[in-house]
N, C-alpha and C positions, 0 to 999 in steps of 0.2 A: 342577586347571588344567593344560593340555595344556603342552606347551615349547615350544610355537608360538606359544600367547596367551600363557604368561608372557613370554616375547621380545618380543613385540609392545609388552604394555601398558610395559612397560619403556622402549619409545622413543614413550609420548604424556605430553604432561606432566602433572601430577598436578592442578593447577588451572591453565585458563588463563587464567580471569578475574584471574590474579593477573603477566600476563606483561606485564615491563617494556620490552623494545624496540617498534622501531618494524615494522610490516607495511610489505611493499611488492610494486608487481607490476612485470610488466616493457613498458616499449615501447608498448603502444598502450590506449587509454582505450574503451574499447567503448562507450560514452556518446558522448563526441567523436567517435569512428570514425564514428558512424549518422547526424550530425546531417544536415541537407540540406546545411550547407557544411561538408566534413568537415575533422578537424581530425586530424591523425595527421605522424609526422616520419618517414617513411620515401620520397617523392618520389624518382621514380629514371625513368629512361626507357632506352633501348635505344642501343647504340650507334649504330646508325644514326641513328637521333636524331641524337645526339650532330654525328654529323658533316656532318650536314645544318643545324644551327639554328645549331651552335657549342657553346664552351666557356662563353661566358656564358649560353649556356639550363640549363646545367647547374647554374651558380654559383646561376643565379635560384630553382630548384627550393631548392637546400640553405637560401636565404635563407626560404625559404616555410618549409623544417620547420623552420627554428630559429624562426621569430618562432611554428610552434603550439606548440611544445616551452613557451615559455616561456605558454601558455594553458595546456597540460596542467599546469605547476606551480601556478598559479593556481589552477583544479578542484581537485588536490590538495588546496593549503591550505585552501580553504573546506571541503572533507570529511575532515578531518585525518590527511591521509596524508603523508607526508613523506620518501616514499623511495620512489625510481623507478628502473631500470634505462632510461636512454636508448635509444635504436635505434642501430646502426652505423652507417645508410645515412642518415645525418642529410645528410652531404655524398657524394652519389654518386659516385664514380670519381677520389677524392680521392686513393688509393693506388694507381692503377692504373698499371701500366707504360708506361701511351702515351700516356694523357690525363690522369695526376696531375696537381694544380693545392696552389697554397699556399693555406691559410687566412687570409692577413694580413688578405684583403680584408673579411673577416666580421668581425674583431677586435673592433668595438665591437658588433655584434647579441649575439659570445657572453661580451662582457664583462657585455651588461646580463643574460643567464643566472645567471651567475657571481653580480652583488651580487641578484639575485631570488631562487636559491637557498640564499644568506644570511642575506637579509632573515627567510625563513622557517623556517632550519634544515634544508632540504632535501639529504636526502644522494644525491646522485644517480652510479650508477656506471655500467658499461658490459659488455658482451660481444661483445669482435671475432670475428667471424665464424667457421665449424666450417670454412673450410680453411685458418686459419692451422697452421703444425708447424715450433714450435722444434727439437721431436728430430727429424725427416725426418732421413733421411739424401741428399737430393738441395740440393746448395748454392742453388741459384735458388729453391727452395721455402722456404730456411729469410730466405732478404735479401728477398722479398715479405713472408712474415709480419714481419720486422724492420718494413718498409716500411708497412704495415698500422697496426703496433702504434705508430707514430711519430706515423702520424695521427691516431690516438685522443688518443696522448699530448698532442700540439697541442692539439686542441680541449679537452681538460678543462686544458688548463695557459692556455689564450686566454679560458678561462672563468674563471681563478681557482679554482677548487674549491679545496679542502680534499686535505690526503692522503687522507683517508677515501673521496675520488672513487678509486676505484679499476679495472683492468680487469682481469674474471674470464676466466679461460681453463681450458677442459682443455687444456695445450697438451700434451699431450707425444698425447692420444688421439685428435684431432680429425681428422679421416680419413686415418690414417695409421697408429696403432695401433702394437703394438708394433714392427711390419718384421722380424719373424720371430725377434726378440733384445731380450727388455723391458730388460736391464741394459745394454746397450750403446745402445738411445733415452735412455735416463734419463742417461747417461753423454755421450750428445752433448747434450742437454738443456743442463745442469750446464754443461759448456763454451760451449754459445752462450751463458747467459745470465749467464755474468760476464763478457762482454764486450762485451753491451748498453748503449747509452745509458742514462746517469741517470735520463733524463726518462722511460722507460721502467718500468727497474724500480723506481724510487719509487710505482708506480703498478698495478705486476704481481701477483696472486694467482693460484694454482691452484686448482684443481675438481677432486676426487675423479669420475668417471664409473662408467658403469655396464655398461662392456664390457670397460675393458683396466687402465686403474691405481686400486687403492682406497686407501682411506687409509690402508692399512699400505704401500702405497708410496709413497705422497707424504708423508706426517709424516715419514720422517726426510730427505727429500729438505727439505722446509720448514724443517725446524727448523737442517738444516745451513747453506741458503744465507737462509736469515733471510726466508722468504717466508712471508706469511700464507695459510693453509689453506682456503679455502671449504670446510666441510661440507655438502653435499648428500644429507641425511638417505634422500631415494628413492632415488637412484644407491647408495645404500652398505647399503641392501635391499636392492637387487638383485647388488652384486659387493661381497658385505664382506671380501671378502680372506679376510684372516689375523685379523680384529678378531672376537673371538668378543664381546665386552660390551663396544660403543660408548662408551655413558653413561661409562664411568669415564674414557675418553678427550678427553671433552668440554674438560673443564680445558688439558688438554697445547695439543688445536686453537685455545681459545681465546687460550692464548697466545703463539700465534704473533703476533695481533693487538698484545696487549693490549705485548709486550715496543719495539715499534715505535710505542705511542701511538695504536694504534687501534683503531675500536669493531669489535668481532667481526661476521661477517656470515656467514650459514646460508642454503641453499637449502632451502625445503621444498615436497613437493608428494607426490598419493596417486595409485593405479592405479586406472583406471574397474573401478567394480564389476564381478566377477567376472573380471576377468583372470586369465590364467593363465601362459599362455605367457611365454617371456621378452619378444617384440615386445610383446605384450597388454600387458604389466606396461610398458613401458618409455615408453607413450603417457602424457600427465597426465589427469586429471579434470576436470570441467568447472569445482570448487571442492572445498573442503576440509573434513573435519572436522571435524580436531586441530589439536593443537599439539604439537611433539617439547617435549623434553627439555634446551632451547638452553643453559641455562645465563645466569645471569642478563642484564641489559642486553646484549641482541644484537637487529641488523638481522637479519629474517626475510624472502626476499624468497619469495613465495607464487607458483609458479609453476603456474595453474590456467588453464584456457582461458578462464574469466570474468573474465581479467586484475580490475579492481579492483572488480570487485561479488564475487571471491571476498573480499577484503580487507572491504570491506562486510558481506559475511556472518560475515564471523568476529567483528567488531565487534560484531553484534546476536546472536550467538549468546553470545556470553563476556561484554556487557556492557563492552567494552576502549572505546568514543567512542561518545556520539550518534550517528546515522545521519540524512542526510535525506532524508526519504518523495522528493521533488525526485530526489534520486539514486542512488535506491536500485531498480535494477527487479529483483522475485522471478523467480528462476526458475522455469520453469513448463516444462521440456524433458524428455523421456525419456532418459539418456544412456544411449548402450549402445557396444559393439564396437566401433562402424566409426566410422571417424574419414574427416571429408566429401572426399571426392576421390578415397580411396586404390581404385588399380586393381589389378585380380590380376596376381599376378608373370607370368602369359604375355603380358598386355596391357604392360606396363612394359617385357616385351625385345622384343616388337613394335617398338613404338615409339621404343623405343632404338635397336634397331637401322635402324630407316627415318631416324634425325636422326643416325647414325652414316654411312650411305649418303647420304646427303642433304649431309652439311658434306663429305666426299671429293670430289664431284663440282664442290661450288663452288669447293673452293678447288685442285683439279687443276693449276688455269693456273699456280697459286705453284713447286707444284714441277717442273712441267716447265721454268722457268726458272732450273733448277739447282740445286735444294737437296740436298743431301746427307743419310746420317742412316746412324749406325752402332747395327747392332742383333745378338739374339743370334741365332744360325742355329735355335737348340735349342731356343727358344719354341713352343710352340703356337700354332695359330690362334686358340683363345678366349684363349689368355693374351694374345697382340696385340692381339685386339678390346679386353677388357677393360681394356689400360690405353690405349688409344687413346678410347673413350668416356670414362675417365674424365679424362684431358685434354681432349676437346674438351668436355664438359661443365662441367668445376671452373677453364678457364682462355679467356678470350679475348684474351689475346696473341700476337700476329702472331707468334714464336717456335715456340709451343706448338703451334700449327696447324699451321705446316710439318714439325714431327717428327711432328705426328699424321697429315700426308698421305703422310709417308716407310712410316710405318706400317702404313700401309693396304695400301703398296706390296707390301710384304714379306704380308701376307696374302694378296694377287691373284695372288704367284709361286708360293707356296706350294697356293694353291688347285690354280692350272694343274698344277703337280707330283705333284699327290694325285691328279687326272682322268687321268693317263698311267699 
């Protein structure tokens, strides 16, 4: 046996028709997504929207996904799933710098969540968004993710949950990475979050990723500031650090959980056949065919593009619940390579760049009304473009647009100075 498949078979479990947690998927029910009236809790419209209907058309949407939210539990329990990752965008623009809104007003819709996911032992957690960054080193970026994570916190504290409601984060990697010095992220990290609200970190875990911190950097960041560790068995294939033999580490991760009273939870998901590449490798599958190594009584949340007919399928494959014929549909799809939408990198900076050109011209009138903006001289022109797209894409605050018009500015000078 090669040291590849022994590695391998090392992290599938040995039987899983004998596996004692609970399966879960995340966010959307692919079943309820299809029906003629669809059933899904991510309701969200456009700022213009927004400011054309008002703030109560917005409120109205988030009332819509919480009343399917608590249909999606119901589905659940009739096909014995009992663990769901919620959507973020339950309440749209809820954290948002110019049109944040309180939850009071929902208080009894996400109280009946609360005793619904009771009634049925439902553990339901959460995943705030890939541009929260606790370790940023830019102050506005770290009091938004604060801002974010507050309203998570609300809603699963307006629901009653359980601590086991938890919200998973890679926070220290989420587009932001290490910022050119991982000990010095990990170290602003550490600092913002002992000084986090309660409501917060009672409710905070990390995720191991699969581009910049593995779990030989996060366990001992975890176990020093008492946070529990998401294992994400495919991120930790793909960047296993320093951890040459997982498995024996399993114990350590689970007890970060277990020392704070709570039940362990693992991400697991596999790379469509024949991947290769790191991109290739880093896309999911459409479903699964194992099971790791979890370690006993652990939440498994199964992150497959068949959200819960992969859950379905592991069930009839292992024997783990009944299945109903009703809610069960086979798959019958080819999966390959391409994953539906994705354009070639020429088309992507195309385009980019025509909605990079395209927000400069509209918002022009802002800064000719005197905005200001201090920048470095010694920047390139793609280093400007590039973090200019990436604020006008990752931000819609009136702020953020006007440094990204300042920005632009200093490109147009720059250009002129390079033609002489």
């Amino acid at each position: 046996m090669s040291a590849v498949v022994e590695l391998y078979s090392r992290l599938v479990h040995k039987d899983p028709t004998k596996y004692k947690g609970r399966l879960g998927y995340a966010c959307i029910n692919t079943v309820l997504r299809k029906q003629k009236v669809p059933v899904f809790c991510s309701r969200t419209c456009r700022i213009d929207t927004l400011k054309q209907k008002g703030i109560e058309y917005v409120k109205d949407l988030a009332l819509q996904n919480v009343k399917d939210l608590k249909t999606l539990i119901e589905w659940n329990n009739e096909n014995k799933i009992t663990f769901m990752r919620m959507s973020s965008d339950i309440f749209p623009f809820a954290s948002h710098d110019d049109y944040g809104y309180s939850l009071e007003y929902a208080k009894d819709n996400l109280e009946e969540i609360g005793k619904l996911a009771h009634k049925y032992n439902h553990r339901l957690t959460t995943h705030p968004g890939q541009y929260n960054q606790l370790g940023s080193p830019t102050p506005k970026v770290v009091l938004r993710t604060i801002k974010d994570l507050n309203y998570h916190a609300d809603m699963m504290d307006y629901m009653g949950l359980p601590p086991d409601s938890i919200m998973i984060m890679q926070v220290l990697s989420h587009m932001g990475g290490v910022y050119g010095d991982k000990c010095a992220a990990m170290a602003r990290f550490e600092k913002v979050y002992n000084d986090l609200p309660e409501n917060i970190k009672r409710r905070l875990v990390l995720e191991n990723d699969e581009m910049c911190y593995s779990v030989s950097d996060l366990l001992p960041l975890c176990q020093r500031l008492n946070i529990p560790l998401v294992l994400d068995w495919h991120h930790h294939s793909i960047n296993p650090g320093e951890v040459t033999d997982l498995v024996s580490l399993v114990p350590s991760i689970n007890e970060t959980w277990t020392r704070r009273g709570l039940k362990p939870k693992q991400h697991y998901s596999e790379s469509r056949k024949g991947a290769s590449s790191m991109m290739e490798r880093r896309a999911h599958s459409d479903s699964v065919k194992n099971l790791p190594p979890t370690g006993d009584d652990v939440d498994l949340m199964i992150e497959a593009k068949d959200k819960e007919q992969a859950v379905l399928q592991l069930y009839k494959d292992y024997n783990l619940c009944d299945v109903k014929d009703e809610s069960f549909v086979p798959y019958h799809g080819n999966e390959t390579m391409e994953t539906k939408g994705r354009k070639s990198n020429k088309k992507v900076k195309e385009e980019a760049k025509i909605k990079v050109e395209s927000k400069i011209k509209e918002e022009d009138e802002d800064f000719k009304q005197g905005l200001s903006h201090t920048f470095d001289t010694k920047e390139t022109i793609p280093h400007i473009r590039t973090r200019l797209q990436a604020r006008l894409e990752n931000s819609e605050t009136k702020e953020v647009k006007k440094e990204a018009n300042a920005d632009e500015l200093v490109v147009s000078k720059k250009r002129k100075t390079k033609s002489k």
